[in-house]
N, CA, C and O atoms as a Maestro MAE file, in Angstrom:
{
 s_m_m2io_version
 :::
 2.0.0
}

f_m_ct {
 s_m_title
 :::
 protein
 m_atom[308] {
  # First column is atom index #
  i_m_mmod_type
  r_m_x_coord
  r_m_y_coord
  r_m_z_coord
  i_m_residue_number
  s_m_chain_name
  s_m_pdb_residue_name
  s_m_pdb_atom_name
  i_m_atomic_number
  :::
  1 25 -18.871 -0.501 17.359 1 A "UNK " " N  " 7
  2 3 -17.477 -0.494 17.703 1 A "UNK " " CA " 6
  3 2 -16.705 -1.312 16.663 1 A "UNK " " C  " 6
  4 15 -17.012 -2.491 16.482 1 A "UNK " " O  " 8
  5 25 -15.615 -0.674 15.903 2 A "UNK " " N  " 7
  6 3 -14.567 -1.457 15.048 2 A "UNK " " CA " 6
  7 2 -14.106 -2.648 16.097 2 A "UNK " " C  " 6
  8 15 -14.025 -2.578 17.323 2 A "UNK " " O  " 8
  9 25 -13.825 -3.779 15.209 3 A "UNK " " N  " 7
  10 3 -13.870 -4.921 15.169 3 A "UNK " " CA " 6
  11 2 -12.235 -4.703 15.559 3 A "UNK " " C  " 6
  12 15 -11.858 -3.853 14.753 3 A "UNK " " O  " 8
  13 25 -11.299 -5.008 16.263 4 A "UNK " " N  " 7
  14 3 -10.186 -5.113 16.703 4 A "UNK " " CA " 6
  15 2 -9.249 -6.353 15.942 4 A "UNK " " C  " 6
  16 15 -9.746 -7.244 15.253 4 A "UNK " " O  " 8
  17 25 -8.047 -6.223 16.180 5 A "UNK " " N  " 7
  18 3 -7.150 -6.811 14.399 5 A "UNK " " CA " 6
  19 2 -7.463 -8.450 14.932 5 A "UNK " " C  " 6
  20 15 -7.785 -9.262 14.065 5 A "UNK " " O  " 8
  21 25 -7.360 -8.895 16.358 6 A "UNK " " N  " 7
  22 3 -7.268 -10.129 17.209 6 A "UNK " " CA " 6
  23 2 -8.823 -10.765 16.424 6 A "UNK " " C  " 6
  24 15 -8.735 -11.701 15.630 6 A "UNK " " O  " 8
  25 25 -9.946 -10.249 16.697 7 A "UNK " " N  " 7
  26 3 -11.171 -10.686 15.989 7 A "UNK " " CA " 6
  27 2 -11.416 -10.792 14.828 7 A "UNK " " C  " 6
  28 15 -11.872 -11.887 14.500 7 A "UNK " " O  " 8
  29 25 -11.225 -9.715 13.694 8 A "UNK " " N  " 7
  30 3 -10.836 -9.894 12.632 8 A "UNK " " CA " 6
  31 2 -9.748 -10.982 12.209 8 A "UNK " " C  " 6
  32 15 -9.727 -11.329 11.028 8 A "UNK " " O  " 8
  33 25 -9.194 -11.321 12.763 9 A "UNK " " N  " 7
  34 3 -8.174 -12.950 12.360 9 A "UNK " " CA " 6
  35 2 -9.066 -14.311 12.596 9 A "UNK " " C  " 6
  36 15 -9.150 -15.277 11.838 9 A "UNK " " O  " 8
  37 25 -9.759 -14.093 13.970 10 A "UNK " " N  " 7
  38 3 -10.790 -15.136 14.026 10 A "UNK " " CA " 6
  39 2 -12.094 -15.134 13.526 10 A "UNK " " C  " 6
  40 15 -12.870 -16.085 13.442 10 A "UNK " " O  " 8
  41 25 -12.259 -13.932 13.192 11 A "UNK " " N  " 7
  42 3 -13.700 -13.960 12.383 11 A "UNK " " CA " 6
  43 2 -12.832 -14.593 11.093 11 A "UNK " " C  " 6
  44 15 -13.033 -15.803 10.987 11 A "UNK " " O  " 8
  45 25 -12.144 -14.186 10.343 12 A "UNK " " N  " 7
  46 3 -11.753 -14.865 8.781 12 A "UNK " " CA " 6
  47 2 -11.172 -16.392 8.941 12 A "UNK " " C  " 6
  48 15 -11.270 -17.141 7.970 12 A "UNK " " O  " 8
  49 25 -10.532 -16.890 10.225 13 A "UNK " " N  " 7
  50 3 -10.590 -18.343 10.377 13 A "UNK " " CA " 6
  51 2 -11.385 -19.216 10.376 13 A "UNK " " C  " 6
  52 15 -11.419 -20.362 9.929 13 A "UNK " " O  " 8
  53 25 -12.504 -18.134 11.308 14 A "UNK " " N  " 7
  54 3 -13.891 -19.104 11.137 14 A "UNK " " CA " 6
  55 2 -14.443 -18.837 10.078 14 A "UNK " " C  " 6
  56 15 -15.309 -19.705 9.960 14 A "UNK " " O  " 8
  57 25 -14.503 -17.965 8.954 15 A "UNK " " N  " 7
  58 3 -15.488 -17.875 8.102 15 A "UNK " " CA " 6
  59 2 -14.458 -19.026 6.821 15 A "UNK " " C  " 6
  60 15 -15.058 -19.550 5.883 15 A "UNK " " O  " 8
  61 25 -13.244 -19.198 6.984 16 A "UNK " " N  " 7
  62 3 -12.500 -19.786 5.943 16 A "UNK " " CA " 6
  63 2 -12.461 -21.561 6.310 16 A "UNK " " C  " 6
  64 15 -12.103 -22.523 5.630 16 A "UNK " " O  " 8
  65 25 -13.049 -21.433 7.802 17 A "UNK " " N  " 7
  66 3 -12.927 -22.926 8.212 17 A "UNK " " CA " 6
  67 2 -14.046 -23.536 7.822 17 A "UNK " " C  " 6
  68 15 -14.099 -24.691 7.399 17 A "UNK " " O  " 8
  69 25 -15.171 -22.613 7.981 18 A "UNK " " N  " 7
  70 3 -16.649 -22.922 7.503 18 A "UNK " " CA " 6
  71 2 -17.203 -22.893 6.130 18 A "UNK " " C  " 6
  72 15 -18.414 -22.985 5.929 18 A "UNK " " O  " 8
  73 25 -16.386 -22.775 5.244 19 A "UNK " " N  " 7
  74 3 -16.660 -22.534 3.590 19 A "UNK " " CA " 6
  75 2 -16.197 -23.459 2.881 19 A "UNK " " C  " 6
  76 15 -15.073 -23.952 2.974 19 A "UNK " " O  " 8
  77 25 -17.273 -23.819 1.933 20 A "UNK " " N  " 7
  78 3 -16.812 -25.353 1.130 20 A "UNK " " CA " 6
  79 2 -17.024 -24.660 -0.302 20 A "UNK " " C  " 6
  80 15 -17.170 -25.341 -1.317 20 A "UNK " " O  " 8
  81 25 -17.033 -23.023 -0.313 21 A "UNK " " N  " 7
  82 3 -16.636 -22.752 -1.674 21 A "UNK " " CA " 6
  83 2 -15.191 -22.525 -1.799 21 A "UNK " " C  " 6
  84 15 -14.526 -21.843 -1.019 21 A "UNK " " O  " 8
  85 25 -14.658 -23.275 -3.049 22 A "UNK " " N  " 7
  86 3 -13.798 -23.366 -3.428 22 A "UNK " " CA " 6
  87 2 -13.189 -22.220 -4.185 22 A "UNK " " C  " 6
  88 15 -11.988 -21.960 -4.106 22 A "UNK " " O  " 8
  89 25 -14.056 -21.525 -4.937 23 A "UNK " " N  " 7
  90 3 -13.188 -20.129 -5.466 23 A "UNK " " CA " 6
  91 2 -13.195 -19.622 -3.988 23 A "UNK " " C  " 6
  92 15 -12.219 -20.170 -3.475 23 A "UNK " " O  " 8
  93 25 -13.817 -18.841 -3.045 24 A "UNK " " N  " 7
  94 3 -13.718 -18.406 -2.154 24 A "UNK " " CA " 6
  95 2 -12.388 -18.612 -1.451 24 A "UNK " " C  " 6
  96 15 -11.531 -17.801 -1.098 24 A "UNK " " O  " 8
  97 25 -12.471 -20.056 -1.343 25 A "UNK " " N  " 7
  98 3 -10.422 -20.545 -0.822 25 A "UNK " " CA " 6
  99 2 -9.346 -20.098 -1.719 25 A "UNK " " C  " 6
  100 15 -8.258 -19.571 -1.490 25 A "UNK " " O  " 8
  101 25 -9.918 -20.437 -2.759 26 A "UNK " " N  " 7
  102 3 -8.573 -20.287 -3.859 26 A "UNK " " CA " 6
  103 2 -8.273 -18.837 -4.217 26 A "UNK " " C  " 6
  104 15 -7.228 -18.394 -4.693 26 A "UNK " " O  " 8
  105 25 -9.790 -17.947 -3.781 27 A "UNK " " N  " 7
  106 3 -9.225 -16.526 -3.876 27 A "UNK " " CA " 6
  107 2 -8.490 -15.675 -2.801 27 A "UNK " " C  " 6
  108 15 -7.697 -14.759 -3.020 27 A "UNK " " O  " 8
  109 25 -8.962 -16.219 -1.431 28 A "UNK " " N  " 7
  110 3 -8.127 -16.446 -0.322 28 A "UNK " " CA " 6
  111 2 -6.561 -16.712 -0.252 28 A "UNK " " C  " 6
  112 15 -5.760 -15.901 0.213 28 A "UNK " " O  " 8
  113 25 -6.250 -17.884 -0.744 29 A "UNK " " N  " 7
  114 3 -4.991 -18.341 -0.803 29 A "UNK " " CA " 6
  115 2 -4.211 -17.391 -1.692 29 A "UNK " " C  " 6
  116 15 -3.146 -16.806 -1.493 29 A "UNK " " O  " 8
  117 25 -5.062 -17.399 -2.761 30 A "UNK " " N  " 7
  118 3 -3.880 -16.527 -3.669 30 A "UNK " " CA " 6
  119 2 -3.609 -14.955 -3.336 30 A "UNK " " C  " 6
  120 15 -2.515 -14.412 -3.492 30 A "UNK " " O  " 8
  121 25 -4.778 -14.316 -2.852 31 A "UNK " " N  " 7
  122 3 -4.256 -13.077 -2.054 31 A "UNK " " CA " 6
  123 2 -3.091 -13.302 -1.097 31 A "UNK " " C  " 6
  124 15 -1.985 -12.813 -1.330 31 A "UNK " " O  " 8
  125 25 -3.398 -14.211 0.223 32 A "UNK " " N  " 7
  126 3 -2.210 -14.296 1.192 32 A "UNK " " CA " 6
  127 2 -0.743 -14.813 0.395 32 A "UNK " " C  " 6
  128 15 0.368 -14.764 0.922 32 A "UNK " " O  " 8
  129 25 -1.025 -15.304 -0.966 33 A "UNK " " N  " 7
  130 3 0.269 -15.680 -1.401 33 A "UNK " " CA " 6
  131 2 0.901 -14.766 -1.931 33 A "UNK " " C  " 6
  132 15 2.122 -14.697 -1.798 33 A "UNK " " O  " 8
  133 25 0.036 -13.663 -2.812 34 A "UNK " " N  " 7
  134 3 0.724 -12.541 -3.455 34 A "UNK " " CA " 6
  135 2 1.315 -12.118 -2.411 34 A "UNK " " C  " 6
  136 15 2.501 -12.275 -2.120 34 A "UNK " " O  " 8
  137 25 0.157 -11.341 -1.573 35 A "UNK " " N  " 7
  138 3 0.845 -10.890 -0.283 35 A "UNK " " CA " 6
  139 2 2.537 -11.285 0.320 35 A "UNK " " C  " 6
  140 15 3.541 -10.604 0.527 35 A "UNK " " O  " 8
  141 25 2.240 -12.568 0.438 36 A "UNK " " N  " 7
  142 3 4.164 -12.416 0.864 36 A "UNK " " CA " 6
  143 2 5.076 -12.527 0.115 36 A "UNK " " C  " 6
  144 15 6.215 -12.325 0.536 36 A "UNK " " O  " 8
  145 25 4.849 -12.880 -1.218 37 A "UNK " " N  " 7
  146 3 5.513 -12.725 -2.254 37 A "UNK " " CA " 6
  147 2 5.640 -11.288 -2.461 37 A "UNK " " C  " 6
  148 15 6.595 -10.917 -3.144 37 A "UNK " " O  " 8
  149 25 4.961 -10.548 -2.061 38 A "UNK " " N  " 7
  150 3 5.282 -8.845 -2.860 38 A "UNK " " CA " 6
  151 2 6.470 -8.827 -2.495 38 A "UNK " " C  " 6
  152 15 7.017 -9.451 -1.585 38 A "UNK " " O  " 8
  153 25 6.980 -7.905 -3.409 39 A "UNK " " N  " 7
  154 3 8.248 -7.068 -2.842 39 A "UNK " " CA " 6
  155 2 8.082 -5.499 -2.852 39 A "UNK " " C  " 6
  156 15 7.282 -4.877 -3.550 39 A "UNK " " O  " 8
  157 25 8.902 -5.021 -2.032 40 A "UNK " " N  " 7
  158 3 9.384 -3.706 -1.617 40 A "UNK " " CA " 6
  159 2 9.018 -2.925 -2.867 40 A "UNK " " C  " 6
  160 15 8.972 -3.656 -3.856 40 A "UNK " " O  " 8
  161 25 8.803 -1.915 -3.055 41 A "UNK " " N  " 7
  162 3 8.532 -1.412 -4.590 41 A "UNK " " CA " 6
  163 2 10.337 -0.819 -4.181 41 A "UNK " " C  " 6
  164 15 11.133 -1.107 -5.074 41 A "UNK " " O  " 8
  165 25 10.725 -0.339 -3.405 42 A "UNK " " N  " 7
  166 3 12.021 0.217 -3.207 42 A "UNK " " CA " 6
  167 2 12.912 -0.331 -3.718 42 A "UNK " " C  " 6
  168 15 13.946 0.209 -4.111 42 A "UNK " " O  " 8
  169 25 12.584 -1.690 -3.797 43 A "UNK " " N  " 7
  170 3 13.603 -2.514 -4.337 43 A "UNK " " CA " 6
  171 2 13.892 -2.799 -5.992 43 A "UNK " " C  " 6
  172 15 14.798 -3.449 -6.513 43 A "UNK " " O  " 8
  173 25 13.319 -2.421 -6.304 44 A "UNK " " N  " 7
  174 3 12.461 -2.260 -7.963 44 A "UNK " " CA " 6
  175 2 13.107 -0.887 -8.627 44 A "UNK " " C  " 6
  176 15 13.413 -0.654 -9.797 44 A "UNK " " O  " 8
  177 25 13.193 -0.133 -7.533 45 A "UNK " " N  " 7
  178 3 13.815 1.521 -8.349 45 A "UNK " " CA " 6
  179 2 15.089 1.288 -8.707 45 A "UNK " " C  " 6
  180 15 15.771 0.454 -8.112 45 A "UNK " " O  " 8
  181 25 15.630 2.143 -9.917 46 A "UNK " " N  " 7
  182 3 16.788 2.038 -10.002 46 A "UNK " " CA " 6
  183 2 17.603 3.058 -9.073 46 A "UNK " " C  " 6
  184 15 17.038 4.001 -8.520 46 A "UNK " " O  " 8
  185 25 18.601 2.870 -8.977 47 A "UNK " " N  " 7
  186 3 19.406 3.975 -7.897 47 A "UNK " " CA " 6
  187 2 19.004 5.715 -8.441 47 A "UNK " " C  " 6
  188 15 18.707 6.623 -7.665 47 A "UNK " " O  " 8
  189 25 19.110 5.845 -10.125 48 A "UNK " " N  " 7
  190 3 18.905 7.582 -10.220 48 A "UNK " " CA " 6
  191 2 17.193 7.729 -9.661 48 A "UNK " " C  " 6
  192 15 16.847 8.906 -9.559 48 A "UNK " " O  " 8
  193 25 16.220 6.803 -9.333 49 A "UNK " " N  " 7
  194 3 15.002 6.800 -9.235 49 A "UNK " " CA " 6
  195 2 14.860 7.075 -7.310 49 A "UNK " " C  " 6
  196 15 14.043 7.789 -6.728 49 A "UNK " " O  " 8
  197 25 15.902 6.273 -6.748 50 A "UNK " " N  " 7
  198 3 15.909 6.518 -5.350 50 A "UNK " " CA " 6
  199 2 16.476 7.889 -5.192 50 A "UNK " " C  " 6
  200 15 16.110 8.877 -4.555 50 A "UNK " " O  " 8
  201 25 17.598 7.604 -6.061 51 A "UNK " " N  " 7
  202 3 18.396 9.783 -5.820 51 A "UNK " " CA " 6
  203 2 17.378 10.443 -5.973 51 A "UNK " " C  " 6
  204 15 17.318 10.929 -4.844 51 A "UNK " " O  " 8
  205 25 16.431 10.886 -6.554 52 A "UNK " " N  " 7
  206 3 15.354 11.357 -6.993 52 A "UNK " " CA " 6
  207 2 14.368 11.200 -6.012 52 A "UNK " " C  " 6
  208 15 13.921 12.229 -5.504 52 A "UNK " " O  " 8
  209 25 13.916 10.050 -5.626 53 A "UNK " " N  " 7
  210 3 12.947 10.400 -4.504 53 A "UNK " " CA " 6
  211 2 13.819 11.052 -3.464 53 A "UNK " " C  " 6
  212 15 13.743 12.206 -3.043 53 A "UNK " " O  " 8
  213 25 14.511 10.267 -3.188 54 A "UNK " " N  " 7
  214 3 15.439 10.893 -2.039 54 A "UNK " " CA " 6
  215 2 15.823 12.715 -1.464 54 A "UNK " " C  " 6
  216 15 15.834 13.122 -0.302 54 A "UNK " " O  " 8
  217 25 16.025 13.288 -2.393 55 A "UNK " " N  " 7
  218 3 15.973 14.405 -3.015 55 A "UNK " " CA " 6
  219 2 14.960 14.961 -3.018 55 A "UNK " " C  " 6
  220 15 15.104 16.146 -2.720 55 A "UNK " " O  " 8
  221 25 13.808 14.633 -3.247 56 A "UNK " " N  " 7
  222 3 12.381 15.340 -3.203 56 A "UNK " " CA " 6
  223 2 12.322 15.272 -1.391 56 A "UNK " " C  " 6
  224 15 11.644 16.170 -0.891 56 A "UNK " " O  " 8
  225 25 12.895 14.409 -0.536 57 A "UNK " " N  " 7
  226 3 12.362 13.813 0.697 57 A "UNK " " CA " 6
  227 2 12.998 14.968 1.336 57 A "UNK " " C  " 6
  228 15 12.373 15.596 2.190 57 A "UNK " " O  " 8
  229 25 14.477 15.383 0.914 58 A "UNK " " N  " 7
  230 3 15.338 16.478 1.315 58 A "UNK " " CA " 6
  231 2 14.653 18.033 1.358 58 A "UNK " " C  " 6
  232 15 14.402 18.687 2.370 58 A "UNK " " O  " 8
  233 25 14.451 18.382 0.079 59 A "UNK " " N  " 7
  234 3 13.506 18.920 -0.538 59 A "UNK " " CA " 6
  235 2 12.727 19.635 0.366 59 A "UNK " " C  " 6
  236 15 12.935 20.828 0.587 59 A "UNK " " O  " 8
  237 25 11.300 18.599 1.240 60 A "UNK " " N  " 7
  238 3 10.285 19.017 1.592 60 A "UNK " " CA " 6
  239 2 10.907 19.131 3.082 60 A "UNK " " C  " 6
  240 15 10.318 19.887 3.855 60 A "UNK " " O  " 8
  241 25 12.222 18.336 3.615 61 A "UNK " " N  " 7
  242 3 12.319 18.617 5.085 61 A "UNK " " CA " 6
  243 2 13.124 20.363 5.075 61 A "UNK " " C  " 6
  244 15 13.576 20.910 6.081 61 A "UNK " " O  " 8
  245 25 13.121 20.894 3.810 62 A "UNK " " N  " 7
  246 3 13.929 22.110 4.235 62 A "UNK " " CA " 6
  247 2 12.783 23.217 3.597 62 A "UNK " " C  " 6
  248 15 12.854 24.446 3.583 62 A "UNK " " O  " 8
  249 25 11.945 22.522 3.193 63 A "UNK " " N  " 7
  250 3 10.742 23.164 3.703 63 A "UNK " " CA " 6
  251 2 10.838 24.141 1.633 63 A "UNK " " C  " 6
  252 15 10.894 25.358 1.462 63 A "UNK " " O  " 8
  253 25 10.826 23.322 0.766 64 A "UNK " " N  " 7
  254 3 11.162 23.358 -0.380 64 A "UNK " " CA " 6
  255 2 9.970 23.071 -1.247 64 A "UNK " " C  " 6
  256 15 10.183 22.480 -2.305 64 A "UNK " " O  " 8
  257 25 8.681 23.430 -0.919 65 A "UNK " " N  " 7
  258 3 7.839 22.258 -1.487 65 A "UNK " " CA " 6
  259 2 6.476 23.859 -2.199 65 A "UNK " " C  " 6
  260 15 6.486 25.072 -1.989 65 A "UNK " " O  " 8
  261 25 5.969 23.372 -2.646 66 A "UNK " " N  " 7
  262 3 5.041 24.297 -3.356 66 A "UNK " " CA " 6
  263 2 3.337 23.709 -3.065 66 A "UNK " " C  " 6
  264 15 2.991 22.527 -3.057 66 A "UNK " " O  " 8
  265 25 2.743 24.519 -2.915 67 A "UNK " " N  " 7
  266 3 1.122 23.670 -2.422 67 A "UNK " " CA " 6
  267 2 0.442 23.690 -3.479 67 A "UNK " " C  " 6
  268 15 0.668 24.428 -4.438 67 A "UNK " " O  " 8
  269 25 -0.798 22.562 -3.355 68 A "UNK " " N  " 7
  270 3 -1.124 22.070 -4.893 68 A "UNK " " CA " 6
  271 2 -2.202 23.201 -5.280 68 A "UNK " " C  " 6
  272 15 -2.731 23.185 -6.392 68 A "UNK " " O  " 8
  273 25 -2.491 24.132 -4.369 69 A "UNK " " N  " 7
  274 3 -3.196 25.101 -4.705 69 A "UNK " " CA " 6
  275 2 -2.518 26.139 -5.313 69 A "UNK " " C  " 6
  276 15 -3.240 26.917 -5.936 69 A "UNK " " O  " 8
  277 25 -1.042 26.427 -5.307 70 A "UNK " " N  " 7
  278 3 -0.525 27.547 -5.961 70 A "UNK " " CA " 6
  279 2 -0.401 26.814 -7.753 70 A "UNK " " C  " 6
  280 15 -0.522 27.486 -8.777 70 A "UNK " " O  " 8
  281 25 -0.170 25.496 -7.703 71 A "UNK " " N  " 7
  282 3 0.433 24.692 -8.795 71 A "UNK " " CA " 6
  283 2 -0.499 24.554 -9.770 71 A "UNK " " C  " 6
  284 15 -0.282 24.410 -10.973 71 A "UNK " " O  " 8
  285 25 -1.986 24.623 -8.977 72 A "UNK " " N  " 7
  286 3 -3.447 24.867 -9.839 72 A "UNK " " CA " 6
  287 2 -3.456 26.052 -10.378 72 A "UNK " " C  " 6
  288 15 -3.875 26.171 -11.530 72 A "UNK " " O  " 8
  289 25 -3.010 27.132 -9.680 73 A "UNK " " N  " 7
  290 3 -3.051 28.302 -10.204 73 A "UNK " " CA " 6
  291 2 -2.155 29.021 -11.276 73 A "UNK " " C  " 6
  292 15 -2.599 29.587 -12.275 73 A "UNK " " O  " 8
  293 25 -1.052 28.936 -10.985 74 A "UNK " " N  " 7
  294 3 -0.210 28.545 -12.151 74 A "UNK " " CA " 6
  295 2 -0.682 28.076 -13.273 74 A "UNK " " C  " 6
  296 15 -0.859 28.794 -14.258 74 A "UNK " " O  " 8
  297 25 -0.863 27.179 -13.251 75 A "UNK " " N  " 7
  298 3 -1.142 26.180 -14.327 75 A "UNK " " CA " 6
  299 2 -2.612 26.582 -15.330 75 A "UNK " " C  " 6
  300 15 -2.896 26.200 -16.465 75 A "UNK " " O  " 8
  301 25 -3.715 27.930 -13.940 76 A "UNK " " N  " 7
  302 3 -4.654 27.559 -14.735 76 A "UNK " " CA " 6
  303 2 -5.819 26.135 -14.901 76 A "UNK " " C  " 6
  304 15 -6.525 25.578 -15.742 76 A "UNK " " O  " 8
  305 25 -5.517 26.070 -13.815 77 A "UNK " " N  " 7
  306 3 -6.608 24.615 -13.728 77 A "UNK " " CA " 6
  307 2 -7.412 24.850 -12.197 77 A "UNK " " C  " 6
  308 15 -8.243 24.032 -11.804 77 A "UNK " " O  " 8
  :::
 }
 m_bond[307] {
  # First column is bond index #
  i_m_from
  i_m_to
  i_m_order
  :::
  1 1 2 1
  2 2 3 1
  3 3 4 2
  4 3 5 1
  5 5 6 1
  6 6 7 1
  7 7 8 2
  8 7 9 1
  9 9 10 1
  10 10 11 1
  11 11 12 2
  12 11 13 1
  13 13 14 1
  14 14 15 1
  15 15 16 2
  16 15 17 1
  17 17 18 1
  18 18 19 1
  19 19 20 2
  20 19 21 1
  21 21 22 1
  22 22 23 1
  23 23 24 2
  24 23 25 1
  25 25 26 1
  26 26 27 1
  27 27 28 2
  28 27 29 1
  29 29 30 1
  30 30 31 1
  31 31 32 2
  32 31 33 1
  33 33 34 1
  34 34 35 1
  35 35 36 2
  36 35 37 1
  37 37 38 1
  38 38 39 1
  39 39 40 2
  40 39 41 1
  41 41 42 1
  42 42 43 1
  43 43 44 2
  44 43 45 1
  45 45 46 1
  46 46 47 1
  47 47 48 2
  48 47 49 1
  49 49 50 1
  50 50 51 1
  51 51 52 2
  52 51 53 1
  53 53 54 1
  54 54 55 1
  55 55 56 2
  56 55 57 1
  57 57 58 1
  58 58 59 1
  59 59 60 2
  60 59 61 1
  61 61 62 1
  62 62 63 1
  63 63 64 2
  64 63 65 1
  65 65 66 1
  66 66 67 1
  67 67 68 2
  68 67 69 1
  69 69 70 1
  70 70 71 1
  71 71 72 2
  72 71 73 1
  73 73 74 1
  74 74 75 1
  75 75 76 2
  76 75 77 1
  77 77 78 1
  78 78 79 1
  79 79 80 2
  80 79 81 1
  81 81 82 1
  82 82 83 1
  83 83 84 2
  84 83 85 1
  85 85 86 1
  86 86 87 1
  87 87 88 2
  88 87 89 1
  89 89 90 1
  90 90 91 1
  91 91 92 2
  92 91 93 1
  93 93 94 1
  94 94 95 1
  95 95 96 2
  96 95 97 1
  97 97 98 1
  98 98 99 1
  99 99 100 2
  100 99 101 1
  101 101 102 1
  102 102 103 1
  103 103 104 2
  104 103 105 1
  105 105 106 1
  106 106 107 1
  107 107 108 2
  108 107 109 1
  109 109 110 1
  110 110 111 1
  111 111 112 2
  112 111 113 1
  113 113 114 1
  114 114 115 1
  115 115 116 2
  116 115 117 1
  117 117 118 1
  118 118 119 1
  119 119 120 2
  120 119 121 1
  121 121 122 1
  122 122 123 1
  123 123 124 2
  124 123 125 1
  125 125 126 1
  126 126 127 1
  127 127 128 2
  128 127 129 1
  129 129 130 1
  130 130 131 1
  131 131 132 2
  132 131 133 1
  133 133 134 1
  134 134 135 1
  135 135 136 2
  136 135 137 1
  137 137 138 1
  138 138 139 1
  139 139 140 2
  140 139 141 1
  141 141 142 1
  142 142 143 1
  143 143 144 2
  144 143 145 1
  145 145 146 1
  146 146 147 1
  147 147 148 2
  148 147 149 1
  149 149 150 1
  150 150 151 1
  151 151 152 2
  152 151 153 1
  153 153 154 1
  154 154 155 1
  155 155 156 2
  156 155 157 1
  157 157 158 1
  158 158 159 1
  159 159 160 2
  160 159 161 1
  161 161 162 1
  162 162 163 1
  163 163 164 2
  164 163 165 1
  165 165 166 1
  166 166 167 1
  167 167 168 2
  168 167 169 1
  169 169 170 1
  170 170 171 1
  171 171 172 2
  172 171 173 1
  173 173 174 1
  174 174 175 1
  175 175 176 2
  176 175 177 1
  177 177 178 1
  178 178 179 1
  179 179 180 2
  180 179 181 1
  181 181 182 1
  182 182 183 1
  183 183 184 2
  184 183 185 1
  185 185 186 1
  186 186 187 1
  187 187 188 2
  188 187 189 1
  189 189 190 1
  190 190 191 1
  191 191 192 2
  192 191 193 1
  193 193 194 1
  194 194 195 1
  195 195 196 2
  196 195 197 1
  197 197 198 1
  198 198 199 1
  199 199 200 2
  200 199 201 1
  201 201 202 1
  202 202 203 1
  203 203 204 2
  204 203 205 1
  205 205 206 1
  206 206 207 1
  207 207 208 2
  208 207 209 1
  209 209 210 1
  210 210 211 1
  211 211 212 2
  212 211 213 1
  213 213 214 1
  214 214 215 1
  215 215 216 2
  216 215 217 1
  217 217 218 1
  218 218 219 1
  219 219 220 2
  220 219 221 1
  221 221 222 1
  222 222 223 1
  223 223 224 2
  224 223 225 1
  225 225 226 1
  226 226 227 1
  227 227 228 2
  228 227 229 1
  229 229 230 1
  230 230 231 1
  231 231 232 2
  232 231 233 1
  233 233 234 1
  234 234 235 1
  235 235 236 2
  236 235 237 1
  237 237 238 1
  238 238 239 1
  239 239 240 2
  240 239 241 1
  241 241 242 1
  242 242 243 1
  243 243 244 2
  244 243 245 1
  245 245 246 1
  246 246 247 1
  247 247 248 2
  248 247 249 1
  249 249 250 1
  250 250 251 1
  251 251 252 2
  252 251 253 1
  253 253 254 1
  254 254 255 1
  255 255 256 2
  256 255 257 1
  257 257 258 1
  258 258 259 1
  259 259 260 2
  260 259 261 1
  261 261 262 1
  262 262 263 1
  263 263 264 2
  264 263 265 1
  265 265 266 1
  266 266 267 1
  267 267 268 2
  268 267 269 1
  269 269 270 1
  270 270 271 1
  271 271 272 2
  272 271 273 1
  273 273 274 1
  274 274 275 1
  275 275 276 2
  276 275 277 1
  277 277 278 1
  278 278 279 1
  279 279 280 2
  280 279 281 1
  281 281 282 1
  282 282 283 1
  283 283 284 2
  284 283 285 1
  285 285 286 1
  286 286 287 1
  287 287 288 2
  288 287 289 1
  289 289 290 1
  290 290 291 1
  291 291 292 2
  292 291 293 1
  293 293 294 1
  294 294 295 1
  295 295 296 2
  296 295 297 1
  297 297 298 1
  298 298 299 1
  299 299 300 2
  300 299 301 1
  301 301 302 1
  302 302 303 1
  303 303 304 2
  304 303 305 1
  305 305 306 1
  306 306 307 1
  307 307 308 2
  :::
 }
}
């Protein structure tokens, strides 16, 4: 049975409370730090890059979209 998200938090407390390796912490820490430091990649696009996704999003809800099996064929691959 998968391990549920509640156990998985206490299994890595206890395994991080019980470890006196030090890269182990420090590789720890610096993941959870990237982690909240990331940002949004959304936030990163420029606006013609959001028009553009945006547009593709339009696109596929009107039912605009081509399957990657015709695009192979086409193409020859």
């Amino acid at each position: 049975m998968p391990l549920q998200e509640k156990d998985k938090k206490l299994e890595i407390i206890n395994f991080v409370s019980e470890t006196n390796d030090s890269e182990v912490i420090n590789a720890i820490h610096d993941l959870l730090t990237d982690h909240a430091e990331a940002t949004d990649f959304w936030d990163e696009l420029s606006p013609d890059q959001r028009s553009m996704i945006e547009e593709g999003l339009r696109d596929i809800e009107k039912g605009k979209v081509v399957s990657h099996k015709d695009v192979k064929a086409k193409y020859g691959i």
